[in-house]
C-alpha positions as CSV (number, residue, x, y, z in Angstrom):
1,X,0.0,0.0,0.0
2,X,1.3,3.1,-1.2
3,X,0.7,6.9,0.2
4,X,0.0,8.3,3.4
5,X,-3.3,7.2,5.4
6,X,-4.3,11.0,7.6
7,X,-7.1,10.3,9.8
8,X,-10.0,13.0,10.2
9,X,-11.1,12.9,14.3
10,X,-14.7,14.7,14.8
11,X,-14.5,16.0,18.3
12,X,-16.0,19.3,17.4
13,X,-19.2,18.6,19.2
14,X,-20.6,20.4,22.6
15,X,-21.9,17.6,23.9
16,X,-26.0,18.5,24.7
17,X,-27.5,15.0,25.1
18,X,-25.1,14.0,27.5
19,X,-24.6,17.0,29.3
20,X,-20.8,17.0,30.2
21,X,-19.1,19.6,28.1
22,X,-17.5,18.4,25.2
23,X,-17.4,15.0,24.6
24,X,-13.7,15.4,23.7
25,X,-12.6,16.3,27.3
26,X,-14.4,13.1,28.6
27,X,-12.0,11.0,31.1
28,X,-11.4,7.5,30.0
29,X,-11.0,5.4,33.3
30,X,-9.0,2.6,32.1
31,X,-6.8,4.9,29.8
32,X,-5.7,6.9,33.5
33,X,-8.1,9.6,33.1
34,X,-7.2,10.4,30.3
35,X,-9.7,12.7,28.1
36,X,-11.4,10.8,25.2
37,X,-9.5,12.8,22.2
38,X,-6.2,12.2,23.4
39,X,-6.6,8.6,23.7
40,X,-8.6,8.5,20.0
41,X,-6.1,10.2,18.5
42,X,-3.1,7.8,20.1
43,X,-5.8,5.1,18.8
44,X,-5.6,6.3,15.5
45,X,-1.6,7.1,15.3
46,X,-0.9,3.0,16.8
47,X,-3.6,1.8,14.3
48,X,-1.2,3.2,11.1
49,X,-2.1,6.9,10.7
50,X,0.2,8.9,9.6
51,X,-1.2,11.9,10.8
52,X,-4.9,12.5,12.7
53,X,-6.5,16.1,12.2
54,X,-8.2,16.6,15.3
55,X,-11.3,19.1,14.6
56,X,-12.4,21.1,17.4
57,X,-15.2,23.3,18.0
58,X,-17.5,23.8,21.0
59,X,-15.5,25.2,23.5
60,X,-12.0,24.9,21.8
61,X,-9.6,26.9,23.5
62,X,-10.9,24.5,26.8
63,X,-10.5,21.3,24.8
64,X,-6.6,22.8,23.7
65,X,-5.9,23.9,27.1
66,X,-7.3,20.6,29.1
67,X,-5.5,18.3,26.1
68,X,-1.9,17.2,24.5
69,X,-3.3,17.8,21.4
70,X,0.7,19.3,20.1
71,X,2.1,15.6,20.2
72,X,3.5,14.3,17.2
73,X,1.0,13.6,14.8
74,X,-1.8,15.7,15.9
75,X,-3.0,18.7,13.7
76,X,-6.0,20.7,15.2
77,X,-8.3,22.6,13.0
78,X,-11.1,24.7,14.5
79,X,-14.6,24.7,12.8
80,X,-16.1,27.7,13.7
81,X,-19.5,26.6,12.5
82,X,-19.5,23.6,14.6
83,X,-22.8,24.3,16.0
84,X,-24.6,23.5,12.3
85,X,-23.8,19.8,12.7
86,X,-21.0,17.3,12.4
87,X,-21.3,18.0,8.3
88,X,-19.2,21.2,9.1
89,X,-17.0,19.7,10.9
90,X,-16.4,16.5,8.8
91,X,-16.2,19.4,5.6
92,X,-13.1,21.4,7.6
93,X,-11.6,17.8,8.2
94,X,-11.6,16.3,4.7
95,X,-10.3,19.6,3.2
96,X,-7.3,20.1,6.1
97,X,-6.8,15.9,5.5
98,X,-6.5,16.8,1.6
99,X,-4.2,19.2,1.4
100,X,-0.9,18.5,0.3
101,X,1.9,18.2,3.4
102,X,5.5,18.1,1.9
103,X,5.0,18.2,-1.7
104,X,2.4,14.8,-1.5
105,X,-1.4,14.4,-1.0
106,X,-2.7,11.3,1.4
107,X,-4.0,8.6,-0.9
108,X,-6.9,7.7,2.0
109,X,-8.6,9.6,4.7
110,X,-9.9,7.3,8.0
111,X,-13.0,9.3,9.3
112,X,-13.7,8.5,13.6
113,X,-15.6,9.7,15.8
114,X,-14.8,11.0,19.7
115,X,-17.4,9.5,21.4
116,X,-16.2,5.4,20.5
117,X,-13.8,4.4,22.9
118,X,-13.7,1.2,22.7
119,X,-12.2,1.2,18.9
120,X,-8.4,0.1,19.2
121,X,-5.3,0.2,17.2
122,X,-5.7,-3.3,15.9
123,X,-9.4,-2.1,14.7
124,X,-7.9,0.8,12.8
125,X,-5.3,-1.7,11.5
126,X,-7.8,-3.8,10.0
127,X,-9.6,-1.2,8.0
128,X,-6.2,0.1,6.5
129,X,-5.2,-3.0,5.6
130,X,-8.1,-4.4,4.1
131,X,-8.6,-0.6,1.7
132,X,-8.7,-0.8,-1.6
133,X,-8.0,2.1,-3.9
134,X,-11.1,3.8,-4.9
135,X,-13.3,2.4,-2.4
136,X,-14.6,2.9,1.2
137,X,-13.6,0.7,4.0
138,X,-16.5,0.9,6.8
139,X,-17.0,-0.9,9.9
140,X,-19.0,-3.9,11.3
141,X,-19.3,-4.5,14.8
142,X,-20.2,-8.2,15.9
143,X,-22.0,-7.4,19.0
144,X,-23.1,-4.0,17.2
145,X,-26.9,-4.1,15.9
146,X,-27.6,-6.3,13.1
147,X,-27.5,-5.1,9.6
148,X,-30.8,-4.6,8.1
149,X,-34.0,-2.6,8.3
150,X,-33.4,-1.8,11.7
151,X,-29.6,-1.5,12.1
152,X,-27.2,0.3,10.0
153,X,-25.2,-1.9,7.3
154,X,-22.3,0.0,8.3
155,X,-20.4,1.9,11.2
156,X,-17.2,4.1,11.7
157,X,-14.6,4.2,11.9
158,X,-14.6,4.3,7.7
159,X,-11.7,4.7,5.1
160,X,-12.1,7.0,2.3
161,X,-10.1,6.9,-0.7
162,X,-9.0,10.2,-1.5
163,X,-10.5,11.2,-4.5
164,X,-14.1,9.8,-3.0
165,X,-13.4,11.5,0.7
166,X,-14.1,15.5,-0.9
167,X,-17.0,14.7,-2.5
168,X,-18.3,12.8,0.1
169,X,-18.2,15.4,2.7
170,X,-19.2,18.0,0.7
171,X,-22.2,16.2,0.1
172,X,-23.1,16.3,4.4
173,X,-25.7,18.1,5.8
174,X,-26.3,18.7,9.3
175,X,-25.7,15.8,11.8
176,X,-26.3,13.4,8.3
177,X,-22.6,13.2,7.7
178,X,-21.5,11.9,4.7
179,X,-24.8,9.2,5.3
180,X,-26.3,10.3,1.8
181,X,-23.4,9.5,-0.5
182,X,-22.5,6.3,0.9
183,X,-25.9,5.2,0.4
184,X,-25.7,6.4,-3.2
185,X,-22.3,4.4,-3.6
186,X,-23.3,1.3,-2.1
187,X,-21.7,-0.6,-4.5
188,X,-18.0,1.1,-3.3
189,X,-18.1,0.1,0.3
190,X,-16.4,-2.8,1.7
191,X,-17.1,-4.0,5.0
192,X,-15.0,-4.9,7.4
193,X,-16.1,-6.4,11.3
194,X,-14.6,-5.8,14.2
195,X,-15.3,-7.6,17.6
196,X,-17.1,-5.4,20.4
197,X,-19.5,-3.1,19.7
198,X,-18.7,0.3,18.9
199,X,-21.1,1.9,20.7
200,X,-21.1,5.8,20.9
201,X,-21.0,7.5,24.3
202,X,-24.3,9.4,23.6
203,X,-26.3,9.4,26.6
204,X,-26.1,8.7,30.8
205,X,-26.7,5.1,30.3
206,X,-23.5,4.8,27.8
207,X,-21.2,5.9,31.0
208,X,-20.0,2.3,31.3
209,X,-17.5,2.8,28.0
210,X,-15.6,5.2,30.0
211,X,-15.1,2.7,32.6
């Protein structure tokens, strides 16, 4: 596999259902305390990105003050209209992802989400292995809902080859993400499942996953 692999972290989010703050500075108990977009972004970096952009929004300068967000391998980018939905966010993500660092574009762009701590390297691993140029790599979880009517055929984190990751976020609206064109391109996804669940940390009873 040839090109760099730059992973896009959403952690722009204020976090309302929950009522915490940002999801971002969440402590992770078995991780030391250590807030939720640190330990993604290491997550990402041992998985086999070369580089995560971590996008920041609802109380930023917080999140950057509270977080080690200048380690090696951490770009932050600030979405000023973070409060429209994740769309904006995943929009300022892509396009910092895309552009050219040291003379070369990425040739695929992971997209993850704060809130899913329980994603490891070895998941990350798998989806960046298993990409395929021109395609999208999403996730399965096994003990995730089932795929189907009432479950989503796919999950994050996702891989996007570069030429489809543009597009695809500029195609998001709202909290949607880039939902609408991978259901249009169907035929370009390739699934990958992990074990666990990949649940998202959305709501009091989802307090176990920091833990």
């Amino acid at each position: 596999m040839t090109g760099a692999t730059v992973a896009v972290l959403l952690a722009a989010g204020a976090g309302t259902r929950l009522g915490r703050g940002p999801k971002a500075l969440l402590p992770l108990g078995h991780d030391g305390g250590r807030p939720l977009v640190e330990h993604v972004g290491a997550v990402l970096l041992d998985g086999g990105c070369d580089e995560v952009v971590v996008v920041l929004g609802a109380e930023a300068d917080r999140v950057r003050a509270a977080c080690a967000l200048d380690a090696p391998g951490l770009r932050v980018v600030l979405n000023p209209d973070w409060s429209t939905g994740m769309a904006s966010s995943l929009r300022s993500g892509v396009a910092a992802a895309l552009a050219p660092r040291d003379g070369e574009a990425p040739a695929r762009v992971v997209v993850a989400h704060v809130d899913q701590p329980g994603v490891e390297p070895a998941d990350v691993a798998r989806l960046v292995a298993a990409h395929r140029p021109g395609r999208v790599t999403a996730s399965r979880w096994a003990d995730g809902p089932a795929p189907g009517p009432q479950g989503p055929r796919w999950s994050h984190p996702l891989v996007l080859d570069a030429a489809l990751a543009r597009p695809a976020a500029a195609s998001a609206v709202g909290d949607a993400g880039a939902r609408a064109f991978l259901r249009a391109h169907a035929d370009l996804i390739d699934v990958v499942t992990h074990p666990g669940d990949g649940r998202d940390v959305d709501t009091e009873a989802d307090l176990d996953l920091l833990a």
